[in-house]
C-alpha positions in Angstrom: 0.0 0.0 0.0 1.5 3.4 -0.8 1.2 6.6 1.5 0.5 9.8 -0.6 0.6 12.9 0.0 -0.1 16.4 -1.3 2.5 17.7 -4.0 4.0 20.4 -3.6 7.1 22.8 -4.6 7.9 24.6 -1.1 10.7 24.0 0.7 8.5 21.9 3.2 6.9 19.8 0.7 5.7 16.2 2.0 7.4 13.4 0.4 5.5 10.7 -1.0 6.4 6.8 -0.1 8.3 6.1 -2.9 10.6 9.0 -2.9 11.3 7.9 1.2 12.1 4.6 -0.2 14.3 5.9 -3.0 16.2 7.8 -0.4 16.2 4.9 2.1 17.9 3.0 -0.1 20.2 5.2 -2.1 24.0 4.3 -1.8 24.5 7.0 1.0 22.3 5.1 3.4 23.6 1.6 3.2 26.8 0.1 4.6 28.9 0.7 8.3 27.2 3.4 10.7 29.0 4.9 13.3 29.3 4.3 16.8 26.5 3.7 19.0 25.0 6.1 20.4 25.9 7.4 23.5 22.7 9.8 25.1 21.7 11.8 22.6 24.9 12.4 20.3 26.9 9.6 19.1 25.3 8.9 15.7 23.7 5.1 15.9 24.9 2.1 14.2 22.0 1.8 11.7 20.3 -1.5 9.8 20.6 -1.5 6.4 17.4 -0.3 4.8 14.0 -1.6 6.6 11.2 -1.4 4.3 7.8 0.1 5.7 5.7 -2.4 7.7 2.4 -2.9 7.6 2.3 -4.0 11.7 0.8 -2.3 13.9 2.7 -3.4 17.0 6.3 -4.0 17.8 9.0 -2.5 20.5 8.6 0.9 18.6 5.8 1.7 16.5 3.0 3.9 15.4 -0.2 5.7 16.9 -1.4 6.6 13.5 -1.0 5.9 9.8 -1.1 9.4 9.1 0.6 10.9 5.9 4.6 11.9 6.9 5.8 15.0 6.6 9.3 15.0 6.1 11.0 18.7 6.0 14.1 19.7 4.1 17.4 20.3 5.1 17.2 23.8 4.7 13.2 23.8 6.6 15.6 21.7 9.5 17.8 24.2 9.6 14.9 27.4 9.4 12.8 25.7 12.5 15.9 24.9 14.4 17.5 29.0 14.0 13.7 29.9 15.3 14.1 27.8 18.7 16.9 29.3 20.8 16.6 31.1 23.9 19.1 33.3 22.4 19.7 36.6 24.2 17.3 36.3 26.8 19.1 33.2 28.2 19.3 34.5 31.6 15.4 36.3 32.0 13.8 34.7 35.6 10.4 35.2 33.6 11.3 32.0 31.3 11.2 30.2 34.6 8.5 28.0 35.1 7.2 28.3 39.0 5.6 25.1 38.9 8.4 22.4 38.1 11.4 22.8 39.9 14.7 21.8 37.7 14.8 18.0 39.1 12.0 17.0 37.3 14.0 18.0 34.2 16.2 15.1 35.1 13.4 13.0 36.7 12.1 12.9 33.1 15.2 12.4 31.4 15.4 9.1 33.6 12.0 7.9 33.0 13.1 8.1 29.3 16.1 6.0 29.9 14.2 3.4 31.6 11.1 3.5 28.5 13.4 3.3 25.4 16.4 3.0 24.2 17.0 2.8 20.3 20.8 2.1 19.3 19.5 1.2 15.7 17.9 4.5 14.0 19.8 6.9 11.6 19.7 10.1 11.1 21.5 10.0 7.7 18.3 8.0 6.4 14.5 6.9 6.9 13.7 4.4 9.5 10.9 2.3 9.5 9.7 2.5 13.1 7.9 -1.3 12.9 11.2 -2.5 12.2 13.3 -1.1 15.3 13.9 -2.5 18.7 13.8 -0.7 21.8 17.0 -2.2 23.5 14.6 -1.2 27.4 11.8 -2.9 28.2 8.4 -0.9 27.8 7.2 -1.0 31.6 8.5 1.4 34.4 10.5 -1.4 35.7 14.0 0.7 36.4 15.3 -2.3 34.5 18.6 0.9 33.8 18.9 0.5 37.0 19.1 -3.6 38.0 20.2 -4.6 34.6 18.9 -8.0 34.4 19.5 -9.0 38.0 22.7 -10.0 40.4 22.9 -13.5 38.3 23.0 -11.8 35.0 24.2 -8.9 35.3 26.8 -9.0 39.0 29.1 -5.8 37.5 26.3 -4.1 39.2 25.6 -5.7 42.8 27.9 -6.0 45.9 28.8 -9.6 45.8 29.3 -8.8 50.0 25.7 -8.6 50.1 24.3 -11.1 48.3 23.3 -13.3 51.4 20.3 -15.6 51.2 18.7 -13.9 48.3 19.3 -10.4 49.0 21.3 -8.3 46.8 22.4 -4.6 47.0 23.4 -2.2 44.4 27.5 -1.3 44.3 28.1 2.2 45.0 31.2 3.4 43.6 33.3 6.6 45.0 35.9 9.3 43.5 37.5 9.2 46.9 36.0 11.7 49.1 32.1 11.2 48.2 29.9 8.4 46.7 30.1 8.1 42.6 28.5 5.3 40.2 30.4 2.3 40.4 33.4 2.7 37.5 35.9 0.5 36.0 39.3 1.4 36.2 38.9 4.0 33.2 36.3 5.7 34.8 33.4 4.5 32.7 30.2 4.1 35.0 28.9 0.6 35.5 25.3 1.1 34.7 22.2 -0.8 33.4 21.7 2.0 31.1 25.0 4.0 30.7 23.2 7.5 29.2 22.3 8.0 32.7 26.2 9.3 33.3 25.4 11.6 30.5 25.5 14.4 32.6 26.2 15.4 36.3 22.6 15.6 37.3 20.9 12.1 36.1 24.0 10.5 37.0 23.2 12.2 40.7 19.5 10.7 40.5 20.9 7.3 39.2 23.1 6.8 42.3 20.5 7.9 44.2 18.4 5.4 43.3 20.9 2.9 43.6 21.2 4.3 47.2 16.7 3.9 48.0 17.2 0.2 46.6 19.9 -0.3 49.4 17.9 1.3 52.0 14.6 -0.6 51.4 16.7 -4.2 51.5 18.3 -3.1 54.5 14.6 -2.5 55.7 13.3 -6.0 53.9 15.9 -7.6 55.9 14.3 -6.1 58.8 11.1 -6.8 58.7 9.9 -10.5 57.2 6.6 -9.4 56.6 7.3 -7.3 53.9 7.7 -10.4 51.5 4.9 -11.6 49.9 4.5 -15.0 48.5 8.2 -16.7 47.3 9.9 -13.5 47.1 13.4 -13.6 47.8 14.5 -10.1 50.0 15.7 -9.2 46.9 12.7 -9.5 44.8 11.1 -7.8 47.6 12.9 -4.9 47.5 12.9 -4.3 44.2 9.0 -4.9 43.8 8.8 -1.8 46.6 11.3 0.6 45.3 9.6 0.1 41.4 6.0 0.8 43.0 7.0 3.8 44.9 8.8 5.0 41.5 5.9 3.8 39.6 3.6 5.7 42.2 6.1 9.1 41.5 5.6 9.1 38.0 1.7 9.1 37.7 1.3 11.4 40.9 4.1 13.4 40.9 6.3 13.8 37.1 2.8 13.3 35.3 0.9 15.0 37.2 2.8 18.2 37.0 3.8 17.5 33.1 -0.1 17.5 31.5 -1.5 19.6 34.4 -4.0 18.1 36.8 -7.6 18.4 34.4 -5.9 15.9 31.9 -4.9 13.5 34.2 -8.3 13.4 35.8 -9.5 12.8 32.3 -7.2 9.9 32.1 -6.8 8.4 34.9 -10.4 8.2 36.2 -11.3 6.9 39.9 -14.2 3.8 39.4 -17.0 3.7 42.2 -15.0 1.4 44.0 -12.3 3.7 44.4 -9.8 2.1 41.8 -8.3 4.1 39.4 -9.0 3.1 35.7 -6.9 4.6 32.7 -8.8 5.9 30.0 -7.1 5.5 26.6 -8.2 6.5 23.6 -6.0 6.2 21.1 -2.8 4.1 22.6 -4.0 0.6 21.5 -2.1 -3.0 20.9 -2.9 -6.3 19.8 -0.4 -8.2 21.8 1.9 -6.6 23.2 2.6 -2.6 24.3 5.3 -0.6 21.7 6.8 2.5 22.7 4.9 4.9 19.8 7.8 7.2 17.9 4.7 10.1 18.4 6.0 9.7 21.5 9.2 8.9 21.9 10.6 11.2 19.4 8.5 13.6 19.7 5.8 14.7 22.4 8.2 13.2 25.3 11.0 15.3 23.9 9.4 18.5 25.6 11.7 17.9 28.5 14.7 19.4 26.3 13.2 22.7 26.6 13.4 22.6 30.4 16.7 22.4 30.7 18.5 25.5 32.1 21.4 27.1 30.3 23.1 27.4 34.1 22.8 25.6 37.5 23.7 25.9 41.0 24.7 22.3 42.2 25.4 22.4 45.7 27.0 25.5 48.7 30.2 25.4 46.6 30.1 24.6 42.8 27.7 27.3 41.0 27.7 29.6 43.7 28.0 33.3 42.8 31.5 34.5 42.6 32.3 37.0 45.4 35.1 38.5 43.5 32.4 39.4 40.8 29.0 40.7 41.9 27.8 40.8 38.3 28.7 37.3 37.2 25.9 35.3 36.5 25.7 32.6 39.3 25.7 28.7 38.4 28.1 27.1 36.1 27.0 26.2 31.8 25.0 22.8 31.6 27.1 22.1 28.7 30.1 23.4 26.7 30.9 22.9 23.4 34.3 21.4 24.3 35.0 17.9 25.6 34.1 17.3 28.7 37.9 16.6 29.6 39.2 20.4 28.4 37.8 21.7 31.7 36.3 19.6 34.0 35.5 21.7 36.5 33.6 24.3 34.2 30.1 22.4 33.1 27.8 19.6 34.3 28.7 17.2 31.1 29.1 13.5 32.0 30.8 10.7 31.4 33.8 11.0 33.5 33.8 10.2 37.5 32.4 12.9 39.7 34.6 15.8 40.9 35.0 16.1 44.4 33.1 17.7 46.7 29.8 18.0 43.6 27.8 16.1 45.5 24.4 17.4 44.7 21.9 19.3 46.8 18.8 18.0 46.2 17.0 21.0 48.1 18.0 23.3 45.1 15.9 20.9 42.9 13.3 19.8 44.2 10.7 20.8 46.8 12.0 19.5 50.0 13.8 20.9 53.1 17.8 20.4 53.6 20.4 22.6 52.6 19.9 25.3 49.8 16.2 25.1 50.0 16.2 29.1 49.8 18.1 28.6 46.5 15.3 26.0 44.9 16.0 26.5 40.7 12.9 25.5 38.6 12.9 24.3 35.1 12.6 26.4 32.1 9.6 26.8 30.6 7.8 24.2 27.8 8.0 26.4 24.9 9.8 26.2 21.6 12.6 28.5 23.1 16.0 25.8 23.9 18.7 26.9 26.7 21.6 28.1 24.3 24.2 25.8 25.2 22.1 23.1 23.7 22.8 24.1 20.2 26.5 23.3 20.6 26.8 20.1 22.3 30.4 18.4 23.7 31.2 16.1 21.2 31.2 13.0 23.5 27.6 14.1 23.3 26.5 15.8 20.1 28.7 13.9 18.3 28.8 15.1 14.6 25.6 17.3 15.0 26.1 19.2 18.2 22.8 20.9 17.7 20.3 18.7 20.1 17.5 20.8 18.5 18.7 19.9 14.7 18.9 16.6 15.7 15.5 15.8 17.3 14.1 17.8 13.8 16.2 15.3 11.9 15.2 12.2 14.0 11.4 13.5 13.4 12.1 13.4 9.4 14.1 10.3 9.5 11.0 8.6 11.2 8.7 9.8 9.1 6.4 11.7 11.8 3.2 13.3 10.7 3.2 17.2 11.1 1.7 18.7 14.2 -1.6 19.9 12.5 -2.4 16.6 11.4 -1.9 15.0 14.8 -4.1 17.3 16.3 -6.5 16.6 14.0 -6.6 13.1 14.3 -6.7 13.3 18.1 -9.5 15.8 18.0 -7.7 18.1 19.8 -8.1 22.1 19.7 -5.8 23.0 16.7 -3.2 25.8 17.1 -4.2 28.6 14.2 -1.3 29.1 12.1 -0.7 32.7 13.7 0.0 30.2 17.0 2.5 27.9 15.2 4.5 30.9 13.7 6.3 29.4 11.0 4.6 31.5 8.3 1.9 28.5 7.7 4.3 25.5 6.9 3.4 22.5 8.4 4.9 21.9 11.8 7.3 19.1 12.7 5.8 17.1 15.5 8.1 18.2 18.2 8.0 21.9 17.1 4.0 21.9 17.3 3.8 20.1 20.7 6.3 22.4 22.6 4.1 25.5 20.7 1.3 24.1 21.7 2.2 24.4 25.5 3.5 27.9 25.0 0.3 28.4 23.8 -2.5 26.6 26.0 -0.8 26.7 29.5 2.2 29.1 29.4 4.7 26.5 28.9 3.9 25.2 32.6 2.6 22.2 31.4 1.8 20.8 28.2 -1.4 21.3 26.0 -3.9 19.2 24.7 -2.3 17.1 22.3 1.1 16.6 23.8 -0.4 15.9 27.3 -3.0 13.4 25.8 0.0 11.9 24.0 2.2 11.8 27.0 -0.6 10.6 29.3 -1.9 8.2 27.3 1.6 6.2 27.1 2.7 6.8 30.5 -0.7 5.2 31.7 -1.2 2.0 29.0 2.5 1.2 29.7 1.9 1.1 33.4 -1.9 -0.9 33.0 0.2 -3.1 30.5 2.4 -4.1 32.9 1.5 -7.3 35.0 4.1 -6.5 37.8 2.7 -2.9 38.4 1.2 -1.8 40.9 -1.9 -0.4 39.0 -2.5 -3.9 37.7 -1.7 -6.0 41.0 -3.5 -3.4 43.3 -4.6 -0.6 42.0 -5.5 1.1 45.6 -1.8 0.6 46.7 -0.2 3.5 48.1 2.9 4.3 49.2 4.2 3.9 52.7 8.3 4.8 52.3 7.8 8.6 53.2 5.6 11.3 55.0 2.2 10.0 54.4 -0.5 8.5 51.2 0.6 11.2 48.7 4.5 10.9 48.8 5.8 13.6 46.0 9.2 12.8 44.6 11.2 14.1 47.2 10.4 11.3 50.1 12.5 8.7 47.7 15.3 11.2 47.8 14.9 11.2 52.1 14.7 7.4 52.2 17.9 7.5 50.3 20.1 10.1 52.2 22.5 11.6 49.7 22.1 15.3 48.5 20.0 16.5 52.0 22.9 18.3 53.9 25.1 20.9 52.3 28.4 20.3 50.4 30.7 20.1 51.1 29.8 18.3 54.4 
C-alpha cells in the first residue's frame, strides 16, 4: 500500500512513499554506521534499509497511519534558527514556577528506563515497525538492576548477596559516593546515558542508594515479603512501586496539568483508578509509539537550564564578581575533559566535593532550599548551550534541536496539524504555530502548543494526551505494576499517602545536607 501525500514545490513539501524509499535505499544510506549512540549524540549504528511495515505493534511503532511529513534540510535548519533562547538566556520570567529543575532530570530518567534505540539513523529513513527498543516498555527501572545479580553482577555487591538479598555497588571518586566505575572511569550502569551528565547521574546513584535502603529495611522486617519472594525481589518490587507511584502522581501529574490527568486516569466507584485511553491501542503486546518517543516526550529538552547551581560550593555566585551570573553552563561545546570543573557534562567520574543538593531541585527541606531552581519553561525556546553540544555528546551534530528535527524526518512523523486533528484536539491557528503557515514538525507543534495553552507550565492538549496516554497504557500493560496488581496501593516509604518525589530522595540520604559536608 502506498502513502501519498499532497504535491508540492515549497521547501517543506511532504514526500511521497516512494521517494522515502528511493532515499532509504540510495547508496549514502547503506553500509557501516558509526558508533552507538551514547545519550543523545553519538550517531547510531544503523540496519541497512528496513522497508515500511504494515504491523501495527512491535517494541517501537505507530499511533497513527497518518501521511509523513518529512522537511528539508534547509526547513531543518529554518525551524531549528527559530528555537533558541538566544539573548534572553538568563530572563527569571522563562522560569517555570511550577516544576522545579529536578524534574528535568526525573524525566530524562524515566526516558532511559522506557526506550532505548541504538539502531535509528539520522542520515536515512527508518521504518519505526522494524526497530527494537534495547529497554523494556514497563517502568520497571530495568537501567537501574540490569537484568538482576545472576545476569548482570558488575552491578551488585557480591558482600551482600546473602540468602537472596542483593544490594546495588556504590562506587566513590574518593572523598564522596560516585557510580560504580571501572578502572577507566566508565560508570557501570544498566543504562549508561544516565552518566550523560552530572545531574541524572546524581538521581541514578541515588536510586541505587533507596534500593539499598529498602533491603536493609526487607531484611528487617519478614513481613514485607509476599508469596516466594526472595528479600531481593522484595525490595525491588517496593522501590519500582514507589517509582511507579512518582511518576503518575508526581512527574505526570505536574507535566499535562492536573484536568488531563483526571481525564485519564479516572477513579471507578469502588475507588480504583482506571486509565482511560483512547488512542494508545495494541494487539499483543505494548510498543513505545515514535509520536512519543521522538516527539511529544522530547518536551523535556526545553526545560533544561542554560546554568545551574549544584550544591553551597560549585555554581555559587563568585564574590570577587558581583555581576557574574551565578551557576556554572550545563554544557560546553568542548570535551568534557578540556575543563572539567567548568560544566555539568558527564561521562567521566564525579569531581569532588559535587555532590548534589537536592533542596536546590526539588521541593524538599535540607540545605539550599532558599536557593530552589525550577525548570525552564515548555515552549519552543531551547537553553543556548544546547545548540552546541560536547562532542562526546553531540557527536557530529552538536545541535540537540537539529537533531531531534532530523530524527522526526528520518522517522517519518506526521506534522503537528495533522496529529491534532486526528486526536480531535483544539488546533493551534497558524498565527500560533508561527512558521509563516508551513506545516509543523511534530516536536515543534507540541512544545508550541504548550506555550500556547498553559504558558509553557505544562503541556497542551495534544502533547499531554500523548504523554498521558503512554505513560498510563504502559503502566496498565504491565502485570508486575502496581496499577494492575492493586490498584488502591499506596505508598508507605515517606511522609504519608501522597508521597511527591522528594520522600524517595529522604529514604535515600545523599544530597539533603550541604556540600561540602
Amino acid at each position: 500500500m502506498t502513502i501519498t501525500a499532497p504535491q508540492s514545490t515549497g521547501s517543506h513539501a511532504p514526500r511521497t512513499a516512494e521517494e522515502l524509499t528511493a532515499a532509504g535505499t540510495s547508496a549514502h544510506g547503506l553500509g557501516r554506521g558509526q558508533r552507538p549512540a551514547r545519550g543523545h549524540g553519538h550517531e547510531a549504528r544503523g540496519l541497512q534499509y528496513l522497508p515500511l511495515s504494515a504491523l501495527h505493534e512491535g517494541r517501537f511503532g505507530r499511533l497513527f497511519r497518518l501521511p509523513p511529513y518529512v522537511p528539508s534540510d534547509t526547513e531543518i535548519a529554518r525551524v531549528a534558527a527559530l528555537m533558541t533562547e538566544g539573548s534572553t538566556g538568563g530572563d527569571r520570567t522563562l522560569d517555570n514556577p511550577t516544576i522545579p529543575a529536578g524534574y528535568t532530570y526525573l524525566g530524562q530518567f524515566i526516558d532511559h528506563d522506557l526506550t532505548f534505540d541504538p539502531a535509528s539513523s539520522l542520515e536515512r529513513q527508518n521504518d519505526p515497525d522494524a526497530l527494537t527498543s534495547f529497554r523494556s516498555p514497563r517502568f520497571d527501572l530495568d537501567s537501574v538492576y540490569g537484568r538482576g545479580p545472576a545476569d548482570d553482577p558488575f552491578l551488585y555487591d557480591r558482600a551482600s548477596q546473602v540468602d537472596g538479598a542483593a544490594k546495588l555497588l556504590i562506587g566513590s571518586n574518593g572523598r564522596d559516593d560516585d557510580l560504580p566505575r571501572n578502572s577507566q572511569g566508565v560508570a557501570l550502569l544498566g543504562d549508561p546515558r544516565n552518566d550523560e551528565n552530572t545531574f541524572v547521574g546524581q538521581l541514578h546513584l541515588t536510586m541505587l542508594k533507596f534500593h539499598n535502603a529498602v533491603m536493609d529495611r526487607v531484611l528487617g522486617d519478614p513481613h514485607l515479603t509476599r508469596g516466594s519472594e526472595t528479600p531481593f525481589e522484595t525490595a525491588q518490587r517496593i522501590v519500582r512501586w514507589h517509582y511507579q507511584w512518582v511518576v503518575v502522581h508526581d512527574f505526570l501529574r505536574r507535566t499535562i496539568g492536573d484536568a488531563a490527568l483526571a481525564e485519564l486516569l479516572v477513579t471507578s466507584p469502588d475507588g480504583r483508578p482506571e486509565p482511560q485511553l483512547r488512542h494508545f491501542t495494541w494487539h499483543r503486546a505494548p510498543y513505545i509509539p515514535v509520536e512519543f518517543s521522538v516527539a511529544a516526550y522530547r518536551f523535556g529538552h526545553s526545560q533544561v537550564r542554560g546554568r545551574y547551581r549544584l550544591n553551597t560550593v560549585v555554581g555559587a555566585p563568585d564574590p570577587a564578581d558581583p555581576q557574574a551570573r551565578p551557576g556554572l553552563p550545563t554544557f560546553t561545546p568542548d570535551p568534557v575533559d578540556k575543563e572539567p570543573l567548568g560544566h555539568f557534562g558527564g561521562f567521566r567520574p564525579l569531581p569532588q566535593f559535587w555532590t548534589i543538593e537536592w533542596a536546590r531541585f526539588f521541593e524538599l527541606d535540607g540545605a539550599g532550599s532558599d536557593g530552589l531552581q525550577h525548570s525552564r519553561k515548555i515552549d519552543t525556546h531551547l537553553a543556548n548551550p544546547l545548540a552546541t553540544l560536547p562532542p562526546e555528546i553531540g557527536g557530529a551534530m552538536p545541535s540537540l534541536i537539529a537533531r531531534n528535527l532530523t530524527r522526526g524526518a528520518r522517522l517519518l512523523l506526521p506534522s503537528g496539524q495533522a496529529m491534532a486533528a486526528r486526536t480531535g484536539v483544539e488546533r493551534l491557528t497558524e498565527q500560533e504555530i508561527g512558521l509563516d503557515g508551513a506545516p509543523a514538525p511534530l516536536w515543534y507543534y507540541v512544545l508550541r502548543e504548550a506555550e500556547v495553552q498553559a504558558d509553557g507550565e505544562h503541556l497542551g492538549q495534544l502533547g499531554g494526551r500523548v504523554v498521558g496516554e503512554v505513560f498510563l497504557g504502559l503502566l496498565q500493560a504491565d502485570q508486575s505494576s502496581y496499577l494492575r496488581n492493586e490498584p488502591t496501593w499506596r505508598p508507605f516509604l515517606g511522609a504519608g499517602d501522597d508521597v511527591p518525589r522528594p520522600d524517595p530522595l529522604r529514604v535515600a540520604g545523599p544530597g539533603l545536607g550541604p556540600t561540602p559536608g
